[in-house]
C-alpha positions as CSV (number, residue, x, y, z in Angstrom):
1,X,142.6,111.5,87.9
2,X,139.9,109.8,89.9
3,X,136.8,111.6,90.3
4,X,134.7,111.0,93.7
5,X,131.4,112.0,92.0
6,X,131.8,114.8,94.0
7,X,129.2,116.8,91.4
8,X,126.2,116.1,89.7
9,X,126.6,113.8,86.8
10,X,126.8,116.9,84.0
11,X,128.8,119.6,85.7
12,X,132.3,117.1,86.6
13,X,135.4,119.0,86.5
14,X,137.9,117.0,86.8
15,X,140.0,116.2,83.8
16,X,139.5,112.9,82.7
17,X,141.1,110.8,79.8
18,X,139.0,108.1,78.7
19,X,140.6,104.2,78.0
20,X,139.9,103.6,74.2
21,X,136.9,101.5,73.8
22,X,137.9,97.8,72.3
23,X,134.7,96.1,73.0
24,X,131.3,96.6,72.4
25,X,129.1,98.4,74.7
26,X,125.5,96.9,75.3
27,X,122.6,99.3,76.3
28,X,121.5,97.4,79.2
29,X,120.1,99.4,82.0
30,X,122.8,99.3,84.9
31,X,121.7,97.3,88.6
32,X,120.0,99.1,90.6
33,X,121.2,100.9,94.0
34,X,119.8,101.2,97.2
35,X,120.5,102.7,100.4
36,X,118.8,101.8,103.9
37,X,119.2,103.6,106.9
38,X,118.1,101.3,110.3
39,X,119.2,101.4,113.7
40,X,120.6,97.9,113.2
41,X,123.5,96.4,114.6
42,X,123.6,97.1,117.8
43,X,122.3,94.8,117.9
44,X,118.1,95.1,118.8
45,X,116.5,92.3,117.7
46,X,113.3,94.1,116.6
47,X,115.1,96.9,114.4
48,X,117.5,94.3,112.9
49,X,114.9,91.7,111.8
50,X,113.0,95.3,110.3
51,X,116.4,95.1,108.1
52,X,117.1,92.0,107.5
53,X,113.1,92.1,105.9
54,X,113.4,94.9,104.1
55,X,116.7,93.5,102.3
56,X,114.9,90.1,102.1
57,X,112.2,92.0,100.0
58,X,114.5,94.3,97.8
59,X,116.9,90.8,97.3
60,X,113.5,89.1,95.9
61,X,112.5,91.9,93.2
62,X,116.1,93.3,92.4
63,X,118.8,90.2,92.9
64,X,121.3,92.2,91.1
65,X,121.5,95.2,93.0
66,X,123.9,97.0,94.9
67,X,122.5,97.5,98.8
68,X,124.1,100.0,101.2
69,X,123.1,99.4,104.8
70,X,123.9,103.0,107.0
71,X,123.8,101.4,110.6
72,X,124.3,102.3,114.2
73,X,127.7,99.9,114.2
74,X,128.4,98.4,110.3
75,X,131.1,95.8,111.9
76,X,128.4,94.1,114.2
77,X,125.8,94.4,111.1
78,X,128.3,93.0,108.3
79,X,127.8,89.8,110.6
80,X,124.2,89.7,110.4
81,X,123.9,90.6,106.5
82,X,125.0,89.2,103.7
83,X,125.8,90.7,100.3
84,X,125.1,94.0,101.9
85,X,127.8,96.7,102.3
86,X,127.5,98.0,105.0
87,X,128.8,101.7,106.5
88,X,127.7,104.2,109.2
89,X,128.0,107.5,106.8
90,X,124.8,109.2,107.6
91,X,124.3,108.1,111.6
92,X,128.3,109.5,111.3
93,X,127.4,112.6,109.9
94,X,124.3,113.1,112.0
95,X,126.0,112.7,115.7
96,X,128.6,114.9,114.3
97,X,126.0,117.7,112.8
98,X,124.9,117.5,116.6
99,X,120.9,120.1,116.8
100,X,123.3,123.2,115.6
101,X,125.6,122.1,112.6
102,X,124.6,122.6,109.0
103,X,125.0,120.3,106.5
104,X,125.0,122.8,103.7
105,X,128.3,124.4,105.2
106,X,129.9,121.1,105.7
107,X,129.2,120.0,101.7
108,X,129.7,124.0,100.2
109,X,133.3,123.5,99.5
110,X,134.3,120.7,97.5
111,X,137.9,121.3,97.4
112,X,137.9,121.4,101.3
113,X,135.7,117.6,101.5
114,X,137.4,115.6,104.1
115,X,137.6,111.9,102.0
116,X,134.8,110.3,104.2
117,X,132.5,112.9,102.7
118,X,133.8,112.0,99.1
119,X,133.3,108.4,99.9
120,X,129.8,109.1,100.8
121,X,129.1,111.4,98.2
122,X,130.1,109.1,95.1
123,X,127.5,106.0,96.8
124,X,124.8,108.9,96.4
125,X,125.7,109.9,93.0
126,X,125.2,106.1,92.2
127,X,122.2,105.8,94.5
128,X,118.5,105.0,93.2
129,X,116.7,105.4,96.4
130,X,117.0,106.5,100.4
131,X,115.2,105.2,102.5
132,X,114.5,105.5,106.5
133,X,114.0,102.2,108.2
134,X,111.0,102.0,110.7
135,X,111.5,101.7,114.7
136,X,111.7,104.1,117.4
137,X,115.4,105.3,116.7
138,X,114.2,109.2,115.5
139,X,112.9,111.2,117.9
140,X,114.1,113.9,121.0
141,X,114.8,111.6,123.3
142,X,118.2,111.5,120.8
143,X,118.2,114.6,119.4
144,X,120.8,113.9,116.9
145,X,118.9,111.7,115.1
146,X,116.7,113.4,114.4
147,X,119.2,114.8,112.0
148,X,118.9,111.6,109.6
149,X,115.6,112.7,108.4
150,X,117.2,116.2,107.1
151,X,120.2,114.3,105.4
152,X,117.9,111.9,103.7
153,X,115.9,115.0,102.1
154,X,119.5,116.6,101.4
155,X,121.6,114.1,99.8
156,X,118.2,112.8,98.0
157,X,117.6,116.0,96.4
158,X,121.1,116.8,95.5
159,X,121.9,113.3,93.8
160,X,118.0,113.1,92.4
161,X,117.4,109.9,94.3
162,X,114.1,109.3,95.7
163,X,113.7,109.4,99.6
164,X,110.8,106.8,101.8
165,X,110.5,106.8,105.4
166,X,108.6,103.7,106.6
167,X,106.9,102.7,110.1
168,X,108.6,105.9,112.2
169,X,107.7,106.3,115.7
170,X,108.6,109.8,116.3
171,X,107.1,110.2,119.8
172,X,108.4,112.2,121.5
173,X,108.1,115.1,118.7
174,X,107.5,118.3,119.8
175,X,105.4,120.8,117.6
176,X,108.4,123.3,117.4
177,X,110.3,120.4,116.0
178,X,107.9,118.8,113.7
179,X,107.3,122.4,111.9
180,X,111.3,122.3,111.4
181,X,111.1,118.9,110.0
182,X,108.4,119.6,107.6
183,X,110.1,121.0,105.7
184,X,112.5,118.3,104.6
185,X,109.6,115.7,104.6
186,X,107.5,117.7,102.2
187,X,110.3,116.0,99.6
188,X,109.7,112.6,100.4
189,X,108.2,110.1,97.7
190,X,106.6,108.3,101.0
191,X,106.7,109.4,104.8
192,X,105.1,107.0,106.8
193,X,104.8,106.9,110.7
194,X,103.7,103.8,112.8
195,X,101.8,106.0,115.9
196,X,98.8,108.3,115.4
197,X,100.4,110.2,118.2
198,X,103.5,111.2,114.8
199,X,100.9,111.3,112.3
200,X,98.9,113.8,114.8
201,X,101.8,116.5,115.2
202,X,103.1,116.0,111.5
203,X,99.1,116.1,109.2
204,X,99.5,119.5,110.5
205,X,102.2,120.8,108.7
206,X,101.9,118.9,106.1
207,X,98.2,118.1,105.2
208,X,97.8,114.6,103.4
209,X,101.5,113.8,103.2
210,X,101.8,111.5,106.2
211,X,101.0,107.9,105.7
212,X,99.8,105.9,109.0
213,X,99.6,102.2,108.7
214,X,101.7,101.0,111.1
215,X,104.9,99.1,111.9
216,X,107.1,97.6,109.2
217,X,107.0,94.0,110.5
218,X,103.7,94.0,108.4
219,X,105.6,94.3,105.5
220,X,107.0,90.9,105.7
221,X,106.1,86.8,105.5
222,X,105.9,86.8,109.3
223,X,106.5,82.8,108.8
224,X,110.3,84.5,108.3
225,X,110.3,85.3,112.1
226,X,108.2,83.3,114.0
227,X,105.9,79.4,113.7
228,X,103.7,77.9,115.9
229,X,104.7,74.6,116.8
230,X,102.9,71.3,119.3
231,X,103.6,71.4,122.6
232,X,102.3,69.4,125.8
233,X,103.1,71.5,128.4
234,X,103.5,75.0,128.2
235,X,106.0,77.8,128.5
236,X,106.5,80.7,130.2
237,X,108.4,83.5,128.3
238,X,109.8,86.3,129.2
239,X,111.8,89.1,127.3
240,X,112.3,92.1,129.7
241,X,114.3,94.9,129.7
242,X,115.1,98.1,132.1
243,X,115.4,100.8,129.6
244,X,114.0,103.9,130.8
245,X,113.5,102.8,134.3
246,X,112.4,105.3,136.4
247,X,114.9,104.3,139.7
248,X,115.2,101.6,141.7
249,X,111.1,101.9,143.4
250,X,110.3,100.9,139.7
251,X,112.4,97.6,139.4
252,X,111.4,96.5,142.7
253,X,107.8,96.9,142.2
254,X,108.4,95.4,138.7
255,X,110.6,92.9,139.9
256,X,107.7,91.9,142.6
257,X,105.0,91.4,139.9
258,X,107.5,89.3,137.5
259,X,108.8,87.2,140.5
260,X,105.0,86.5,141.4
261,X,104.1,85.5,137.9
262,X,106.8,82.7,137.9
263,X,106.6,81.8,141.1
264,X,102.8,80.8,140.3
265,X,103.5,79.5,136.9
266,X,105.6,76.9,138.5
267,X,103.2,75.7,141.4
268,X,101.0,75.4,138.4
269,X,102.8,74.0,135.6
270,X,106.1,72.8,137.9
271,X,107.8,70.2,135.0
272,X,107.6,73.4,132.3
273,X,109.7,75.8,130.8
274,X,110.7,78.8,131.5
275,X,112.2,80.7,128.8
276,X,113.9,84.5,129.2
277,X,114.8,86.2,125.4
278,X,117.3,88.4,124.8
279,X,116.6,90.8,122.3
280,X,119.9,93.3,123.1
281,X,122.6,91.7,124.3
282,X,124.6,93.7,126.9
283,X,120.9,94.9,128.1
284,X,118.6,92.4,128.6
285,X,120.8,90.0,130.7
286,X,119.9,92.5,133.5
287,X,116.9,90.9,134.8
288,X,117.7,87.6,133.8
289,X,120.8,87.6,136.0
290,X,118.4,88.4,138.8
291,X,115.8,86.0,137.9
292,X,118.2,82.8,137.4
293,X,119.4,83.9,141.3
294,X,115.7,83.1,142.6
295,X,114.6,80.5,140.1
296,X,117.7,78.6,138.5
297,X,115.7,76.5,136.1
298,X,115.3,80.0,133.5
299,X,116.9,79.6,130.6
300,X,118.2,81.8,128.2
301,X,117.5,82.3,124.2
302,X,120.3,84.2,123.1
303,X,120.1,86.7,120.1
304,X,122.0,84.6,118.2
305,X,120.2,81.8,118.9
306,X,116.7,83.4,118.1
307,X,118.8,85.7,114.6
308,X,119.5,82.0,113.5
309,X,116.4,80.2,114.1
310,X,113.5,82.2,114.5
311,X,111.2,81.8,117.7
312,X,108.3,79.0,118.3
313,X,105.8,79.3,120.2
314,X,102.8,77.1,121.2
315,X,99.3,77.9,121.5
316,X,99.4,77.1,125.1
317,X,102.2,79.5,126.3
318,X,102.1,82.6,128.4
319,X,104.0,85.7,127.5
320,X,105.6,88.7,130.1
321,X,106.9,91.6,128.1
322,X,108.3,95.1,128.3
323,X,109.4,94.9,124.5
324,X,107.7,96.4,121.6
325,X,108.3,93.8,119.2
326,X,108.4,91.1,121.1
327,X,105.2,91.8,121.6
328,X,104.0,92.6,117.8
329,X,106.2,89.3,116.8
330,X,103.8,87.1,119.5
331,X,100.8,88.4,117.9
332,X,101.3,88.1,114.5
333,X,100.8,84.2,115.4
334,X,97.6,84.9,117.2
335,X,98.7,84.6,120.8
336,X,98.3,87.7,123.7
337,X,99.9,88.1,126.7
338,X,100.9,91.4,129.4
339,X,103.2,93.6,128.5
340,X,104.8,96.7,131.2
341,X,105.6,99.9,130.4
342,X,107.0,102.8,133.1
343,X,108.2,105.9,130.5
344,X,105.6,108.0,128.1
345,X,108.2,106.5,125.1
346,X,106.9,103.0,126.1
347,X,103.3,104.0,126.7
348,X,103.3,105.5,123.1
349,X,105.1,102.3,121.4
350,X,102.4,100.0,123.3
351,X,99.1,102.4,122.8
352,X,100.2,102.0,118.5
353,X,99.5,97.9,119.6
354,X,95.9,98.7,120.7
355,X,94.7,98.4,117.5
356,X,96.5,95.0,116.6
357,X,97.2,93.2,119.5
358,X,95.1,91.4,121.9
359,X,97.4,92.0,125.2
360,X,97.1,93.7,128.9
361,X,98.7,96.4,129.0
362,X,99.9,97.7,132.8
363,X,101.8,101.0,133.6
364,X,104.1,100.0,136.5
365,X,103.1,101.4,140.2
366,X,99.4,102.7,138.7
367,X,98.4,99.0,137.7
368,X,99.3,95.2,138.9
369,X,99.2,91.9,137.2
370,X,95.9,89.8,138.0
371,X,97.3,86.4,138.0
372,X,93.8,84.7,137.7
373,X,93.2,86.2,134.4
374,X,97.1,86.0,133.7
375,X,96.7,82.3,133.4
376,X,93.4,82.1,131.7
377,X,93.6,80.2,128.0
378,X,93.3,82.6,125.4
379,X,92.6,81.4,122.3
380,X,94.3,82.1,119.0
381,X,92.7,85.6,118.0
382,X,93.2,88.7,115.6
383,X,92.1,91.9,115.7
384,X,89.9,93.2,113.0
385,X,92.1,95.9,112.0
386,X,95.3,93.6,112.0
387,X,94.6,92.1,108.8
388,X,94.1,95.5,107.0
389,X,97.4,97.2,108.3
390,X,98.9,93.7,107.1
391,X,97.8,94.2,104.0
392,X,98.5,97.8,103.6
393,X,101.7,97.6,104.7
394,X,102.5,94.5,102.1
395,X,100.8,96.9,99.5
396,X,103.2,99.6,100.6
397,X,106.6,97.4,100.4
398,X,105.6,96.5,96.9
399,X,105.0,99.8,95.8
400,X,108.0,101.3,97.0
401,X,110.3,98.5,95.5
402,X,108.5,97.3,92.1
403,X,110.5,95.0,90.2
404,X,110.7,95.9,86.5
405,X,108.2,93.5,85.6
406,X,105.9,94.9,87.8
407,X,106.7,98.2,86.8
408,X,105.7,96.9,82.6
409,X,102.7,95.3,84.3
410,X,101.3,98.3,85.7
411,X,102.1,100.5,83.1
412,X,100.0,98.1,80.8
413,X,96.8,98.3,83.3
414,X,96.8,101.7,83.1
């Protein structure tokens, strides 16, 4: 009889009859499993390249192990991965769970498990680790979700696997829901958060168990994403997006601003690029659809284009934005630009940049774009705290995945 690992490892009840032994066994430690939870494959640029580092980075210390990828759609992120497994179990479970169900019902009888729940629990029986990708993917705004950060405590204390959250923007978080979800967090080896606005509603309920560095893209060689290359002219680019408008007043203003910047950027610069990214596919072709009408000369960078290659940019570009990691990708390189925000999610995403980016930022219909300073050449530049969060973050990757010899290395130190 098979057994799903449907118990912990010393109470299985199924009868089992073990093969005879012929060969010898060596005691070698067994590889090493991991299981990562990201709103990937979508696909979203900026949470798939997240997961794609974090993989890069466990693939480095641990080339031997076993890595489970729980994303939004595991048929688009098999594409984008490889040597990953990847499944939806846990974003399953959570849109199923809904705000009301309980996962304690759902897992109390073993004899009525439906076999996707078996599945899932024998991964977690194997499972070393459980971790929370960063991004903006866990918060109200998708109630559901919020669920994942429950599950993670659940299956991590029922299997005795170790549970890290990483880079969350939780915003918005009410304090009625963050005193529910402390509660799970408190068993966390590491809970980090990206936003002061998170760390502020969590340190509340949970005194000195929030970390706050900032987003994951720290955690990573950002030579992996992005290179500044020579250029003689420069390049407009744009990567724009109308999630969360507010109506239609919204995109026209917005529209108005954008159409002003390239009409200007061509009476100035008229043989130069102008380059439109798509970061979503099936979202950001919205604008540039109404863009190419006015000023056929745009080109797109499609995500599989930029997933392949990476971006390049050139110190004497300009940059329009409404997209968080667009954004943080730009200036890790040194570079600034504007970016436009029109929701309370966006104005929290962008006010966690403040800190490490050198660009405008402009809520639509309070704030317009100055095209004088626009076009002004701004130098490569850093912010002070950029390098620290860099570090920290890189500090915090290691930790959290510490190769064996690493591991020895420590233990020697101390």
């Amino acid at each position: 009889m098979i057994s799903f690992g449907l118990f912990s490892k010393n109470k299985k009840v199924d009868a089992i009859e073990p093969l005879p032994i012929t060969t010898p066994v060596h005691n070698l430690l067994p590889p090493k499993t991991f299981y990562l939870i990201s709103a990937s494959g979508m696909p979203n640029y900026g949470d798939d390249m997240l997961t794609r580092g974090w993989i890069n980075h466990i693939k480095l210390r641990y080339p031997q192990a076993t890595i489970y990828l729980d994303a939004v759609d595991p048929l688009v992120a098999a594409t984008l991965y490889q040597d990953v497994k990847c499944v939806n179990y846990l974003w399953q479970l959570a849109q199923a769970l809904g705000e009301e169900g309980s996962i304690e019902t759902k897992f109390s009888d073993t004899y009525l498990l439906p076999m996707r729940e078996r599945l899932m629990s024998e991964i977690f029986e194997e499972t070393d680790s459980i971790h929370l990708l960063g991004g903006g993917y866990i918060n109200e705004l998708w109630a559901a979700n919020l669920r994942l950060i429950e599950l993670v405590s659940y299956f991590g204390k029922k299997h005795n696997a170790l549970t890290y959250a990483t880079g969350l923007g939780l915003q918005p978080l009410s304090d009625e829901k963050a005193a529910y979800l402390s509660q799970f967090i408190k068993d966390y080896f590491c809970f980090d958060v990206r936003d002061h606005a998170s760390y502020h509603v969590l340190e509340k309920y949970l005194p000195g168990k929030i970390s706050f560095i900032g987003d994951d893209y720290f955690c990573f060689p950002f030579s992996d994403v992005v290179s500044l290359v020579e250029r003689d002219n420069p390049v407009l680019r744009l990567c724009l997006h109308n999630e969360f408008s507010e109506g239609d007043e919204n995109e026209i203003r917005f529209m108005e601003q954008v159409e002003a910047a390239i009409g200007a950027f061509i009476q100035k610069f008229p043989d130069s690029l102008i380059r439109f990214y798509e970061f979503r596919p099936g979202s950001d072709g919205y604008f540039y659809k109404r863009l190419k009408q006015k000023f056929p000369s745009i080109e797109m960078v499609f995500f599989e284009t930029i997933w392949k290659h990476g971006l390049q940019f050139s110190m004497k570009d300009f940059f329009l934005s409404t997209r968080f990691h667009f954004q943080l990708i730009v200036s890790s390189v040194g570079l600034s630009g504007t970016s436009f925000y029109w929701s309370e999610y966006y104005k929290n995403k962008f006010d966690s940049l403040k800190y490490v980016t050198d660009w405008s930022f402009l809520k639509l219909g309070e704030e317009s774009l100055n095209l004088d300073s626009f076009f002004e050449n701004h130098g490569p530049a850093f912010l002070i705290d950029f390098g620290r969060v860099n570090r920290e973050k890189k500090m915090l990757a290691d930790r959290l995945y510490a190769s064996s010899d690493e591991q020895d290395s420590a233990a020697i130190s101390i």
